[in-house]
C-alpha positions in Angstrom: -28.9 -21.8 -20.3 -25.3 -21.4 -20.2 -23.7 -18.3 -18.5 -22.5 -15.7 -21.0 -18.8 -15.4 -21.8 -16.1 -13.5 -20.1 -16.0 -9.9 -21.2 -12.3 -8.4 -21.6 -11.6 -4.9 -21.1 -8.6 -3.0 -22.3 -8.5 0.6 -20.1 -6.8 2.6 -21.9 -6.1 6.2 -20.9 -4.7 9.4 -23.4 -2.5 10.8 -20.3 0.8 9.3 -19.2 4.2 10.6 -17.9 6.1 8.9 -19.9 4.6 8.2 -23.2 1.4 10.4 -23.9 -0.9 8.9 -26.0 0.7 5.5 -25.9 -3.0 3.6 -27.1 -2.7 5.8 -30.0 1.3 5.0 -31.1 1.3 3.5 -34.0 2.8 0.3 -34.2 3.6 -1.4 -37.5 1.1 1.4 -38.7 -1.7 0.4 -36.4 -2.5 2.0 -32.9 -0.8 0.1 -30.2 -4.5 -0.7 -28.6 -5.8 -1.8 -32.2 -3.4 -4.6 -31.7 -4.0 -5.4 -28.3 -7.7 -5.5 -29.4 -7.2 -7.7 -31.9 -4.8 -10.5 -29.8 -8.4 -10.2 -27.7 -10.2 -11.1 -30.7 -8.1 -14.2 -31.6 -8.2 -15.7 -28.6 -12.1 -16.7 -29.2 -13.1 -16.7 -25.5 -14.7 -13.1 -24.8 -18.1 -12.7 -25.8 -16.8 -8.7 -26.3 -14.1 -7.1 -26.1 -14.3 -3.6 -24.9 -11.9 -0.5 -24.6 -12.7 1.5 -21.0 -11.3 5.1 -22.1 -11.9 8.9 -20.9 -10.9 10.1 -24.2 -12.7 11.0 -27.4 -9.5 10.4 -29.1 -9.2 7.2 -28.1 -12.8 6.1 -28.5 -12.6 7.8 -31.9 -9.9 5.2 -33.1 -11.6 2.4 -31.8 -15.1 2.9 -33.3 -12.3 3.1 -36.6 -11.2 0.0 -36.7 -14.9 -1.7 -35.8 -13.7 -1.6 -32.1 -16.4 -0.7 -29.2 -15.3 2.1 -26.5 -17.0 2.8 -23.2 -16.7 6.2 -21.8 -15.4 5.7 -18.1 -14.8 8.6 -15.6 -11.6 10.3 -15.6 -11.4 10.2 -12.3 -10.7 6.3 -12.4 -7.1 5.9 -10.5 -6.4 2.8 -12.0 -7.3 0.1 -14.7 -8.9 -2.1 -12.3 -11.3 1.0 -11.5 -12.4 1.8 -14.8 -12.8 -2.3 -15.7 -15.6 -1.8 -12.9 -17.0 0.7 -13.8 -18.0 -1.2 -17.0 -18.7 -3.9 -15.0 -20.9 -2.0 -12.4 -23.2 -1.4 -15.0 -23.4 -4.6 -16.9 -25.3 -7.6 -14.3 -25.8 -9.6 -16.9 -21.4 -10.9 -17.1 -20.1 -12.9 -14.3 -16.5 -12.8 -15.2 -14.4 -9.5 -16.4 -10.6 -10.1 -17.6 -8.6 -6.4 -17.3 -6.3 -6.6 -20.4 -3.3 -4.2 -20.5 -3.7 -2.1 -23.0 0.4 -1.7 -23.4 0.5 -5.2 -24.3 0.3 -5.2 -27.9 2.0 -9.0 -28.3 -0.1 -10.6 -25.3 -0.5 -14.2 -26.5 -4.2 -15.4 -27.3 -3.4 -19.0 -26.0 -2.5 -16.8 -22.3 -5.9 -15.1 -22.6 -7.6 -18.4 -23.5 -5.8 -20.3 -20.3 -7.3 -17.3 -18.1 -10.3 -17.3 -19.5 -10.3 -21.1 -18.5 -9.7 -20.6 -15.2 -13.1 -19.2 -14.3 -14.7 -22.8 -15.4 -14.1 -23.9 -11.5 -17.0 -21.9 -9.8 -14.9 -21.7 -6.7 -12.3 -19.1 -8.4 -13.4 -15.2 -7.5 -10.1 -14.3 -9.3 -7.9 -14.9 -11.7 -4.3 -14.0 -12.8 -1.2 -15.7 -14.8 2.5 -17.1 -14.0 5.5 -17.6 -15.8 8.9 -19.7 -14.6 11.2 -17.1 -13.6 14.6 -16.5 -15.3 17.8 -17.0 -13.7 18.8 -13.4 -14.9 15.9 -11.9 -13.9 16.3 -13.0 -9.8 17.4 -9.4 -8.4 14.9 -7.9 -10.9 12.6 -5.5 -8.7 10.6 -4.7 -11.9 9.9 -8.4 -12.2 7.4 -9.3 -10.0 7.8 -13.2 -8.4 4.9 -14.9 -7.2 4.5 -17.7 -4.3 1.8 -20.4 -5.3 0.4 -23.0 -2.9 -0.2 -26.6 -4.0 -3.5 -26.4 -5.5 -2.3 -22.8 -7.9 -3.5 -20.2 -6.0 -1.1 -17.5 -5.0 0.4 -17.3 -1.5 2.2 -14.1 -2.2 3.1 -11.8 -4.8 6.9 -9.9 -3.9 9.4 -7.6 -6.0 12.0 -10.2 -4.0 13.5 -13.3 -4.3 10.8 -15.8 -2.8 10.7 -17.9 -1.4 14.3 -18.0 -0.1 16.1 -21.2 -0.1 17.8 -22.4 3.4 19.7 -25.6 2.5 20.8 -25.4 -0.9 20.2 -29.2 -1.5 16.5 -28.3 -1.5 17.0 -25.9 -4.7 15.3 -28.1 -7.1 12.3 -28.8 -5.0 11.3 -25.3 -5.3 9.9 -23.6 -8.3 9.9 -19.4 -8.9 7.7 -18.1 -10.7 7.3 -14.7 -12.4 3.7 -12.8 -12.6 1.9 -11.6 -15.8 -0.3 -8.6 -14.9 -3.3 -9.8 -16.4 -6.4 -10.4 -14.3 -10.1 -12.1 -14.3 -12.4 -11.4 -11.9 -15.9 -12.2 -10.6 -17.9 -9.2 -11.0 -18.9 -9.5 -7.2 -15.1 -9.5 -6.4 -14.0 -7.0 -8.9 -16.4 -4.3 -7.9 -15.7 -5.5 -4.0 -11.9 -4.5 -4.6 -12.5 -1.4 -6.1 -14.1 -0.3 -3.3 -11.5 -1.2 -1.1 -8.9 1.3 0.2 -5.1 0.7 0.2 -3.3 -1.9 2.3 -0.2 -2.0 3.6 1.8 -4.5 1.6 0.4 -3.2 -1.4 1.8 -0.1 -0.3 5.3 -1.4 0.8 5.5 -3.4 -2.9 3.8 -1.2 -4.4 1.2 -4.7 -6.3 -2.4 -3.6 -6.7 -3.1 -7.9 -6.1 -1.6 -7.4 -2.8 -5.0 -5.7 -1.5 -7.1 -9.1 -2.9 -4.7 -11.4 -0.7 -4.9 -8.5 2.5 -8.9 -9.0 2.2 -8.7 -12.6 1.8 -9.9 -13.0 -1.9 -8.1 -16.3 -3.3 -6.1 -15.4 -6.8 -5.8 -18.9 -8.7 -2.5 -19.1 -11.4 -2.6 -20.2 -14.3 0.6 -21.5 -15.7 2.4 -20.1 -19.0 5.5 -20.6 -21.3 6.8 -17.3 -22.1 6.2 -13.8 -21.8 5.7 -10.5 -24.2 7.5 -7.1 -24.5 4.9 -4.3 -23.0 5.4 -0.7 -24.2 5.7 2.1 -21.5 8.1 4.5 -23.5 8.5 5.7 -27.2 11.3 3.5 -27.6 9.7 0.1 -27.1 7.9 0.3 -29.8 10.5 -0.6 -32.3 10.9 -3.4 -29.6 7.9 -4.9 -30.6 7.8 -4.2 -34.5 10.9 -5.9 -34.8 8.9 -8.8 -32.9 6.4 -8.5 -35.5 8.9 -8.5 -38.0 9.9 -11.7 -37.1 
């Protein structure tokens, strides 16, 4: 018997400094995590597709539009931590994929080349890469990423890496930005959210740095291109003028 699907899990929270009830904003006259459910939906990999929340509000929309919500505790400090909590109770799925739910134009064919990654048995986690822009090199809100040979990650930075000695060796060396979408292993998922902070994650302030501090091998998948995410009230005109084509 084959192993069930991935599951994919969009946390989604009602509170947030900046934009309040951001999975409920409606977007092209759906809420933001409707659409983020249904990029999950097209990408035909999950066997569900579930919506981690700590408010009624929230689950109340998704049971609308034929979604499925899970309760989680509100005292979850991140996404990762409320994806295990689902997972925590579920044995029965190997491998949980943490979809941001401010990501209403994430790209099924990215979720599918996640997804994928999990066929090698040796991958405990997952994550996507991008080819860095030119314009974005000084960016600390773009995060680079360091890959060894084989695709797994050496180093995730909000700097320039890896720096460049001799400039004749420029076009040997290829940058990369991160995606923060993650798969995991359920053993390695609930092992990291048991873990406490570590000190490059705290100096970079990246969640993934606490995987690399423990050891846990993060394999990339490669992508083209990369999506507008909402975190205030103005992005989402951003991303329905996106829609609009």
């Amino acid at each position: 018997m084959s192993a069930p699907r991935p599951v994919a899990v969009i946390p989604a929270r009602y509170a947030s400094t900046r934009f309040p009830g951001k999975p409920l904003a409606l977007i092209a006259g759906r809420p933001m995590i409707e659409h983020v459910w249904r990029r999950c939906q097209e990408a035909r990999v999950f066997g569900e597709v579930l919506v981690a929340t700590d408010d009624a509000r929230i689950q109340e929309a998704v049971e609308g539009f034929g979604g499925t919500a899970v309760m989680t505790s509100p005292a979850c400090a991140t996404g990762t931590d409320r994806v295990a909590e689902v997972a925590r109770a579920r044995p029965d799925v190997d491998v949980w994929v943490n979809v941001q739910g401010d990501e209403p134009l994430v790209d099924p064919d990215t979720l599918r080349v996640l997804a994928g990654l999990f066929a090698d048995p040796s991958v405990e986690m997952g994550t996507l890469v991008r080819p860095l822009e030119a314009a974005e090199y000084s960016s600390p809100h773009v995060v680079k990423a360091v890959l060894a040979l084989n695709g797994d990650a050496l180093y995730f930075s909000r700097a320039l890496l890896p720096f460049v000695r001799e400039p004749g060796e420029a076009s040997a060396v290829r940058h990369w930005a991160h995606l923060g979408l993650y798969g995991y292993r359920r053993a390695t998922l609930l092992r990291l959210a048991g873990l406490s902070p570590t000190p490059l994650e705290g100096a970079e302030k990246l969640e993934q740095l606490r995987a690399l501090e423990h050891g846990v091998r993060i394999r990339c998948g490669q992508v083209a291109g990369h999506t507008v995410a909402v975190d205030v009230p103005g992005d989402v005109a951003r991303v329905e003028a996106v829609l609009r084509g």
